[in-house]
N, C-alpha and C positions, 0 to 999 in steps of 0.2 A: 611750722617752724617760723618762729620771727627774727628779724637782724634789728640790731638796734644802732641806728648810726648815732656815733658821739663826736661831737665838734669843740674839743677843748683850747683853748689859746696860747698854753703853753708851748713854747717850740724850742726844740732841740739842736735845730743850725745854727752855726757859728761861723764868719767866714775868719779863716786866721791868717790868710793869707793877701788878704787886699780891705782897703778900707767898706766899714757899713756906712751903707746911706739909711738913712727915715725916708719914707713914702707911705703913700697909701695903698696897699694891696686888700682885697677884699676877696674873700670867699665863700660861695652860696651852696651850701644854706650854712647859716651860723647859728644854727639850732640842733638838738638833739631830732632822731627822728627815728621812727619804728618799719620797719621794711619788712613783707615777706619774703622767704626764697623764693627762688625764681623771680621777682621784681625786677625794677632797672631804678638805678639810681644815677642822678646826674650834679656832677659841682662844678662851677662856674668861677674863674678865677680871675681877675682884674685889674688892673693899678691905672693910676692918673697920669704915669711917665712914660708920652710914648718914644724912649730913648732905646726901652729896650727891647730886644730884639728876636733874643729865646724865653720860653717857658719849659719847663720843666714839670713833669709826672712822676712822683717817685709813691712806692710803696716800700711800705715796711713790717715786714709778716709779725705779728704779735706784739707791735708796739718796740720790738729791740732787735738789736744788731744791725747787719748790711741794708742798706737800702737797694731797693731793686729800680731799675728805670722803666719803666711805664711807657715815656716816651717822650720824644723832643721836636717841641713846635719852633721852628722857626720861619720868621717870619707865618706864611700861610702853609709851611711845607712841613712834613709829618717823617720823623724817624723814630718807627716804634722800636719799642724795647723788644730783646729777643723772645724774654721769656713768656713775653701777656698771647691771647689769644686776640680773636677779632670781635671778645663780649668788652674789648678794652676801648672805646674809641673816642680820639682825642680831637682836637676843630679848633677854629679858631687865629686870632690873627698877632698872635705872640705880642704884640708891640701895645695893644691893652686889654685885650681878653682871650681867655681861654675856657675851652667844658672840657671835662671828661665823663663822661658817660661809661659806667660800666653794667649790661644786660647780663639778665640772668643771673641775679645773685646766690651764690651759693657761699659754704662754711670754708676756702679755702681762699677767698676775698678777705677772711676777717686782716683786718692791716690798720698801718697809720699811713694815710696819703700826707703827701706833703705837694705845694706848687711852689714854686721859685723863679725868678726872672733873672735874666743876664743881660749883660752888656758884654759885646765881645771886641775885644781890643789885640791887636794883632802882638804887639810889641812884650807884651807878656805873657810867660807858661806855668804860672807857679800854679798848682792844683789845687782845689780847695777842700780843704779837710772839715772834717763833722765832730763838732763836742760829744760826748758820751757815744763814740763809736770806739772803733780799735784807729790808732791811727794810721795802721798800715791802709784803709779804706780812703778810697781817694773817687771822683767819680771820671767817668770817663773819656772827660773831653779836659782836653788842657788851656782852658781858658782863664781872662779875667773875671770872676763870678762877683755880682754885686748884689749881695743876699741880705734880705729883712727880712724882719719877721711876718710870717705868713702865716694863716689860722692852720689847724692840721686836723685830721677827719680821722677819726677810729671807729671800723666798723666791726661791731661784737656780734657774735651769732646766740639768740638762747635756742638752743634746742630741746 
């Protein structure tokens, strides 16, 4: 069985509730790549600003609907998501890099990962919402989020 990871540049975040900023974020690999099951594949995610403070791990089963949370680095400190196992594992020092690593790849990984950075600022709660989702979906920290666009990872399984 092979997985085929695709790294397209398209991205579907929007923050509509606080202003974008441009920066540089970067994520590795920025290449298509071919993976067996059972593999480990790992993406490395970066920016020049070191203002901020969380990173973010989302997946998104089949390319549409809800995003799911992966997990939340802040600063060095790790709040995984409920749903991932421990083939899910996230590092790194929020403020300019992050990996996720996830072992063992199997067909129920196939997803669109997304990473995103924040700024968290006290004085504000407004949520931030996602273009082409439903907008009842909101994520689940009530922060100021300062979202750019990020590379985003699609992993397809041929079986």
């Amino acid at each position: 069985m092979m997985i085929k990871l695709l790294i397209p540049f398209s991205v579907s975040l929007s923050c509509l509730t606080v202003q974008v900023e441009a920066m540089n974020i970067q994520v590795v690999p920025a290449s298509h790549l071919v993976k067996d099951a059972g593999q480990s594949s790992t993406f490395s995610c970066s920016c020049d600003d070191q203002s901020y403070v969380r990173m973010y791990w989302y997946q998104q089963p089949g390319g549409k609907g809800v995003l799911k949370l992966i997990g939340l680095l802040y600063r060095d400190n790790l709040t995984p998501g409920d749903q991932f196992s421990d083939r899910f594992q996230i590092s790194g020092d929020a403020t300019t890099t992050g990996t996720l690593e996830i072992s063992n790849l199997m067909a129920g990984d196939s997803a669109v990962y997304f990473c995103a950075m924040s700024k968290a600022h006290r004085y504000r709660s407004q949520p931030l919402h996602f273009r082409n989702l439903s907008p009842r979906h909101r994520l689940p920290y009530s922060l100021q989020h300062t979202c750019t666009p990020s590379n985003v990872v699609l992993i397809e399984f041929n079986l």
